[in-house]
Every structure is written in C-alpha cells, then in structure tokens.
C-alpha positions as CSV (number, residue, x, y, z in Angstrom):
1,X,-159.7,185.6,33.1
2,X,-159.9,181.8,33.8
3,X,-160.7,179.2,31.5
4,X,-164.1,177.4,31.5
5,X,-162.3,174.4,30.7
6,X,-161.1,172.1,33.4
7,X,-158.3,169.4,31.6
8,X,-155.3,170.6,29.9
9,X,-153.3,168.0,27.1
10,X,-149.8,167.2,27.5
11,X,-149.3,168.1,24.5
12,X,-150.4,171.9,25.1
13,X,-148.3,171.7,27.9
14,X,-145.2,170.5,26.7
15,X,-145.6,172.4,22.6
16,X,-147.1,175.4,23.7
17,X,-150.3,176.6,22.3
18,X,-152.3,176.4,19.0
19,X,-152.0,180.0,18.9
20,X,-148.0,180.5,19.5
21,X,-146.6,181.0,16.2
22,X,-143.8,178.9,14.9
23,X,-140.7,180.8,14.4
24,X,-138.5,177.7,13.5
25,X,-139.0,174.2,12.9
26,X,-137.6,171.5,11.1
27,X,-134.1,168.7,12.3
28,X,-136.6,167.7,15.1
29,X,-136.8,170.9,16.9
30,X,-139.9,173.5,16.9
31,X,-139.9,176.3,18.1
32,X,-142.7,178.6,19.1
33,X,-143.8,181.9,20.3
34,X,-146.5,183.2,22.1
35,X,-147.5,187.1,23.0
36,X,-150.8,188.1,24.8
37,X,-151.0,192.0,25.1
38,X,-153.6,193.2,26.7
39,X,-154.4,197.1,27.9
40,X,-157.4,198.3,29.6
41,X,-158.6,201.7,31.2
42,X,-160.1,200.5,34.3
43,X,-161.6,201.8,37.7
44,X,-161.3,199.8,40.5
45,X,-163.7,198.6,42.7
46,X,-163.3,200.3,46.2
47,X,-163.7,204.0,47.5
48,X,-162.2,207.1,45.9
49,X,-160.7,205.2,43.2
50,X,-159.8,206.6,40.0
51,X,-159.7,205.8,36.1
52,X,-156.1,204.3,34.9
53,X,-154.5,202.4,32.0
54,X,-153.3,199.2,33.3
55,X,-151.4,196.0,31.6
56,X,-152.9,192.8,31.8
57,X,-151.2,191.1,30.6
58,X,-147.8,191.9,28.1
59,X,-146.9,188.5,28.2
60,X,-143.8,186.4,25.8
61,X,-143.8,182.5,26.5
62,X,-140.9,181.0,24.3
63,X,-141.4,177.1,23.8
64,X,-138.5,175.0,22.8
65,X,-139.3,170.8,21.6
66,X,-136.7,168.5,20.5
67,X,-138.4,165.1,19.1
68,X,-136.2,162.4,20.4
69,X,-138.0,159.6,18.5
70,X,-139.8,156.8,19.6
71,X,-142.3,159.2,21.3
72,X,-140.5,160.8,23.4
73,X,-139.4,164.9,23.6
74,X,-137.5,167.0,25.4
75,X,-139.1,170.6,26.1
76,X,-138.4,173.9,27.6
77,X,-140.6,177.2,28.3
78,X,-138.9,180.9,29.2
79,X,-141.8,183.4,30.0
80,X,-141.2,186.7,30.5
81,X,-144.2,189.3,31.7
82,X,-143.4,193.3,31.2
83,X,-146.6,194.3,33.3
84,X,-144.9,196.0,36.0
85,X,-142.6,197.7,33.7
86,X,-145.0,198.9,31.7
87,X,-146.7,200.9,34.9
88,X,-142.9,202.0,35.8
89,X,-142.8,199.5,39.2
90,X,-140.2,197.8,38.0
91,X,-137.1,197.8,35.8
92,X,-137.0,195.2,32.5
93,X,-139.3,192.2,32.7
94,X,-140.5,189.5,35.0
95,X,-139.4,186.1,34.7
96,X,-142.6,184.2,34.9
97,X,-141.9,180.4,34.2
98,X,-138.7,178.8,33.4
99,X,-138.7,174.9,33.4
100,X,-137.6,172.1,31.3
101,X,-139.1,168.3,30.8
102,X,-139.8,165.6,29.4
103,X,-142.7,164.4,27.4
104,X,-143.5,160.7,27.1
105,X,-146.6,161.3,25.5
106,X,-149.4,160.7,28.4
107,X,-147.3,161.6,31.1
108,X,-144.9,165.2,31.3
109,X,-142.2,166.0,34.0
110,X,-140.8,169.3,34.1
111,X,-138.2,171.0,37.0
112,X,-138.0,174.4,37.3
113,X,-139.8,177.7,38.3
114,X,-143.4,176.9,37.1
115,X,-147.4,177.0,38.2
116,X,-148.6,174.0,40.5
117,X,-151.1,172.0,39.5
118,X,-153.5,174.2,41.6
119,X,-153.3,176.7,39.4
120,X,-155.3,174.6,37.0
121,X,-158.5,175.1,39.5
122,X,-161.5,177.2,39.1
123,X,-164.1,178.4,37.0
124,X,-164.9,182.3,37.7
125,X,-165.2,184.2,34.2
126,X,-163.7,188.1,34.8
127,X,-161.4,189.9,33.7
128,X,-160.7,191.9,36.8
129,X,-161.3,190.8,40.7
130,X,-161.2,193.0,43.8
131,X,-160.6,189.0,45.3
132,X,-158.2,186.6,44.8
133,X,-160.5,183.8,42.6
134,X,-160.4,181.3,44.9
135,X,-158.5,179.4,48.1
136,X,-155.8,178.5,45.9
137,X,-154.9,181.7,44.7
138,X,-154.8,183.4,48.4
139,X,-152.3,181.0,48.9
140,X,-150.2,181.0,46.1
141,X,-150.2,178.7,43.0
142,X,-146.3,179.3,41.5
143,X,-143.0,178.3,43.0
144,X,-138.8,178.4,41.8
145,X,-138.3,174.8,43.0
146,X,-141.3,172.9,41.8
147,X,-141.1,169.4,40.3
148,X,-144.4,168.9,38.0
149,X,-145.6,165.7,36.6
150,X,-149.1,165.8,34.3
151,X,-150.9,162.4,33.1
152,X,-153.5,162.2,30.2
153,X,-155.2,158.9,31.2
154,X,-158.2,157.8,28.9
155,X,-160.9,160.4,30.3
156,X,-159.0,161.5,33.4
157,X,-156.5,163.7,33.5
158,X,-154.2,164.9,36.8
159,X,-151.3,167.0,38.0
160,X,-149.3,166.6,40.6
161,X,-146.8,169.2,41.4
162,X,-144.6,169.6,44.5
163,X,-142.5,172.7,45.5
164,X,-139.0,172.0,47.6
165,X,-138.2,173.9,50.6
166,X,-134.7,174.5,49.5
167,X,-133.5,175.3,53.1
168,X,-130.8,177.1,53.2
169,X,-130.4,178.4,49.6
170,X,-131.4,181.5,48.2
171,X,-134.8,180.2,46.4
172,X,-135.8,179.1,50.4
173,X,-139.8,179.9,50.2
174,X,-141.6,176.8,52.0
175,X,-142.8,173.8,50.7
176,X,-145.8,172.7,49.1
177,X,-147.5,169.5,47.2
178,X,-150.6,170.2,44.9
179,X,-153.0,167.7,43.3
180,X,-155.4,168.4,40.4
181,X,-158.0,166.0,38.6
182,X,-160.5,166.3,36.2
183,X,-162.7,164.4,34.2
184,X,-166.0,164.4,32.4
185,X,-169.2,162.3,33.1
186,X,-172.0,162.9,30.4
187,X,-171.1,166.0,29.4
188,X,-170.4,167.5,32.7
189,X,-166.6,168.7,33.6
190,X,-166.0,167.8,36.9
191,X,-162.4,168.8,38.8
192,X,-161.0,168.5,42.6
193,X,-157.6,170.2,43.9
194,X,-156.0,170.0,46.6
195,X,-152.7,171.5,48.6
196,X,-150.7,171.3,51.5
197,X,-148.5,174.3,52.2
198,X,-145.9,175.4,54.8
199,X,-145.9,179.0,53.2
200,X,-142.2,179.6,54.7
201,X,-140.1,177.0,56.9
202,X,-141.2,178.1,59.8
203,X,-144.4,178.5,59.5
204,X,-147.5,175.4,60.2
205,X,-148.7,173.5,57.0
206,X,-152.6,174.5,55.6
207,X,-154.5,172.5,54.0
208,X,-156.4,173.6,51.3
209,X,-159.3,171.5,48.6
210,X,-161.5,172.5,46.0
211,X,-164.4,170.8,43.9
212,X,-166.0,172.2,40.9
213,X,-168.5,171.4,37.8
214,X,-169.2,173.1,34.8
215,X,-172.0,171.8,31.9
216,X,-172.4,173.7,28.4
217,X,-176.1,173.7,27.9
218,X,-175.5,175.0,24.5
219,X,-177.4,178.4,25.1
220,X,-175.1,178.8,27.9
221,X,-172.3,177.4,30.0
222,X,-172.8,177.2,33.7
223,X,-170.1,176.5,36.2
224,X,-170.0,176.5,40.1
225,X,-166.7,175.9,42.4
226,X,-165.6,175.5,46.1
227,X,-162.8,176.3,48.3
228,X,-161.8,176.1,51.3
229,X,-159.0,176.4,53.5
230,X,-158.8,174.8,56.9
231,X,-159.5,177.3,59.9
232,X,-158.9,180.7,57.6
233,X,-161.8,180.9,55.2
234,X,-164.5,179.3,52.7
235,X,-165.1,180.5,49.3
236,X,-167.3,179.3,46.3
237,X,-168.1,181.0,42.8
238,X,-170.9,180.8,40.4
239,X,-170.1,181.5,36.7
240,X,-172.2,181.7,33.7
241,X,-170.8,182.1,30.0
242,X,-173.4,183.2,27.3
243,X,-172.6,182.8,23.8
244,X,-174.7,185.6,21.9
245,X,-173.3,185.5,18.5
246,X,-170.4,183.4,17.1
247,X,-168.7,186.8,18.0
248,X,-169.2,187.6,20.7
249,X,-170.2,185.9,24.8
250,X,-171.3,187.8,27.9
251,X,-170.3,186.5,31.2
252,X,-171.4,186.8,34.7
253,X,-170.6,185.6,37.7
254,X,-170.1,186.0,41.9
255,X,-168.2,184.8,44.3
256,X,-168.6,184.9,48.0
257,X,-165.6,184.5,50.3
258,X,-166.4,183.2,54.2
259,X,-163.5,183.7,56.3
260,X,-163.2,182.4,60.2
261,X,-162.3,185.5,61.6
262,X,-164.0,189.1,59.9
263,X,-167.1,189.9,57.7
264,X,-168.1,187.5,54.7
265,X,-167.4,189.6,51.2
266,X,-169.1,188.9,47.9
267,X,-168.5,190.3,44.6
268,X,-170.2,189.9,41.4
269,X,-169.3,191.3,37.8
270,X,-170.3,191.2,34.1
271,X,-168.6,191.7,31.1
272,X,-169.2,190.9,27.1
273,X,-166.5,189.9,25.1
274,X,-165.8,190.6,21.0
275,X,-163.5,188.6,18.9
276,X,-163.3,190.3,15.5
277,X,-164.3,187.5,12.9
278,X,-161.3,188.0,10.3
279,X,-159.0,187.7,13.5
280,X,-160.1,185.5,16.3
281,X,-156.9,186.8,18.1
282,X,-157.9,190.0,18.3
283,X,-160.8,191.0,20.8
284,X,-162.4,194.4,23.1
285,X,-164.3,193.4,26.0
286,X,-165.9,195.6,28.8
287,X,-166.4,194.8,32.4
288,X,-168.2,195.8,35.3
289,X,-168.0,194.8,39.0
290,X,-169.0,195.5,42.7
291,X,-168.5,194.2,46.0
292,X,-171.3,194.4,49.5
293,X,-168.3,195.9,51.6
294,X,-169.4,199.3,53.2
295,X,-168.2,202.5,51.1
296,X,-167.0,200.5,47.9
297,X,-168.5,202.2,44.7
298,X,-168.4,200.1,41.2
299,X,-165.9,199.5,39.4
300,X,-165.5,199.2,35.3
301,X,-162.8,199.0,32.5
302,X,-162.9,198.6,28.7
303,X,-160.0,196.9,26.9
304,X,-158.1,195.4,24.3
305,X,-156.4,192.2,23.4
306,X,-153.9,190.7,21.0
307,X,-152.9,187.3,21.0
308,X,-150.5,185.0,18.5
C-alpha cells in the first residue's frame, strides 16, 4: 500500500525510520533496524482463482550512520525481503536495496542497488492490485547501478536518480534517469515525476510523466494522479482515505488504465484498516477488489501486520 504522503526527509532517508528500533548507538554511529511482517489469506481477483496465504511483505532494512561532524554523515542500508521464500519460489532471501551515501543535511547521495526517485510517485491506497499502480511501476522503479541524489529545499523537495547501463558487465539492464518533485501550496500536496528509460541496451528509450494532488479535508483525504507513457498507455487513479476512529480508516479507491493498443481496464477496491491502540505497530485490515475485464470474479483477503 502506498503512502498518502508525497515528500520524504533526508533524514528518513538517510537514518531510517521513526519506527526502526535502535540496536546500537553511541561513538557517532547508530544503528537501526526495521521488520514489516505482514501475512494475508487472499483471493485474487480474476477467474477460477482460489483462497491462499501470501507474504506481503517479510521485510529486514538494516541502517548504518556514522556522524562525521560538522553536519555531515556517512550512511548505508542492507534490505533483505523473504517473500518468495516464504511461498517456497525461492531459496534464502532477496536482496532488496543495498547502497551507501552521504548526507549533508538538505541534500543525500547514495550509489548502489536502490529505488529511483519514481518510486516516490502515486497516491492509490490498497493493499493488493490486479494492476501495476501506475506508469511508473509497469516500467520499473529499482535498478543495481543507480546513483541517487535527494534535496530538502524550504517547501520543495526532489529526487533525482539515474540508473547506468553498465555495458558489458554482469549488472547490464538499461539505463534510466528519473525526476521526482513535490511541494505543498495551502494545504494541498502537489507532486510530478518523470522518466526516461531504455529498458535493455538495445532497446528505444520511453518516456514516461506523472502529476498528482492530494488535500486532507479533515473528514477525509482525497487524492487523484496521472500517468502516462508515450505511445503504450494512459493511467490515472482516484484515492480516498477515511479516518473513522483514531483506530481505525477505510479507504477506497480506482484506477483506470488506457492503453494504445487493447481494451481500457479499471479496477476499484476497498479496505478498512485497525491499528490496535496500545501498539500502533500492530494492525488487521481487510480488502476487497474487482476489475470490468470479462469473466473476472472479486477478489478479497484479510491480514495482519507487524512493524518495528
């Protein structure tokens, strides 16, 4: 499930998050550790499908800082995902992100194998999507040989992210440069992306941009985005988050993807989340979902998560 929140802080980039617990810290490192396990049963949307127990995530993110005085810090992050392991696809873990930087306090490098700054767009609110969220997504928003840079400026903040080809070597998986930027104009979260991408050496470059808004009305927070990429397909979502108690928020939302060549597809789905009050960390949350495609039947899951 993506964030309602369009800006990330350098400092949650390059520390980790409030909810990673500390296992060391003190001689100007810290040290932190962060675990999100979550298990659902779940029904896919689609024809003749049938109830299973899927992992979404088992995640460990290890985050490493060294203070090196007169604001600046040197950081590294090692993330491993067991998800396929878990439903016996794989052997061992996946290596999600492994990078290291350098934090001068409104501005973050890292080199490494990392997210692009596209990653960082979009606005839709499930938990589970027969769809890929948006443009960015279908094309892919991770790389092995990506150079990052993030900037904090006043009420601005951007990422700019670009993946080498690496010709030759055995990471060799195209090239790509992504831009992300957000801001906020009286109360209103605004965000644009956009990405260039030869998806291997040989193949032609596509472009791909996204806008989006968001705007907490208190009662509710509504949020709309758009994607597109050039000759293969629109795509635009339409999110609403409800906060019903101080426990608990129901979501809905729809997107509708638009592609040059085949039918248009939309999908919609609603879900409730409930955080239990003595641990914030710990939440169930239910979901359903369909799709207009011919011979699809609805889908739905109940689940659990655990974060730290």
């Amino acid at each position: 499930m993506k964030k309602l929140i369009l800006a990330a802080s350098i400092a949650a980039i390059a520390t980790g998050s409030a909810n990673a617990a500390t296992i060391y810290e003190g001689k100007g490192l810290t040290y932190k550790l962060k675990g999100d396990f979550q298990v659902q049963l779940r029904q896919d949307v689609g024809d003749d499908q049938n109830l299973d127990v899927e992992f979404d995530d088992l995640e460990l993110k290890n985050s490493v800082v060294y203070d090196l005085n007169n604001g600046l810090k040197a950081f590294g992050q090692l993330d491993f995902g067991f998800k396929n392991a878990a439903e016996d696809k794989q052997d061992g873990s996946d290596l999600e992100e492994a990078y290291i930087g350098l934090d001068f306090g409104k501005v973050a490098v890292s080199v490494g194998k990392q997210n692009f700054a596209t990653d960082e767009f979009g606005v839709e609110a499930a938990y589970e999507l027969r769809s890929e969220a948006d443009r960015f997504e279908e094309q892919g928003t991770d790389g092995d040989d990506t150079i990052r840079v993030n900037a904090s400026l006043d009420n601005v903040y951007i990422a700019a992210s670009y993946e080498i080809e690496a010709e030759g070597e055995s990471s060799e998986n195209g090239q790509s440069f992504d831009l992300f930027v957000s801001t906020e104009v009286s109360g209103v979260e605004l965000a644009a992306a956009y990405q260039t991408m030869e998806a291997t050496p040989t193949s032609d470059s596509k472009d791909t941009w996204g806008v989006s808004a968001a705007y907490d009305f208190g009662v509710a927070k509504l949020a709309a985005d758009f994607s597109t990429t050039e000759d293969v397909a629109d795509q635009y979502n339409l999110a609403a988050v409800v906060p019903v108690a101080k426990t608990t928020k129901v979501a809905v939302g729809m997107l509708s993807i638009n592609p040059e060549a085949g039918d248009d597809v939309t999908e919609w789905y609603a879900n409730v989340t409930y955080k239990f009050p003595s641990q914030k960390n710990v939440s169930v949350f239910a979901e359903i979902a369909d799709t207009d495609e011919d011979d699809v039947e609805i889908g739905y899951l109940a689940g659990m998560r655990l974060k730290f």
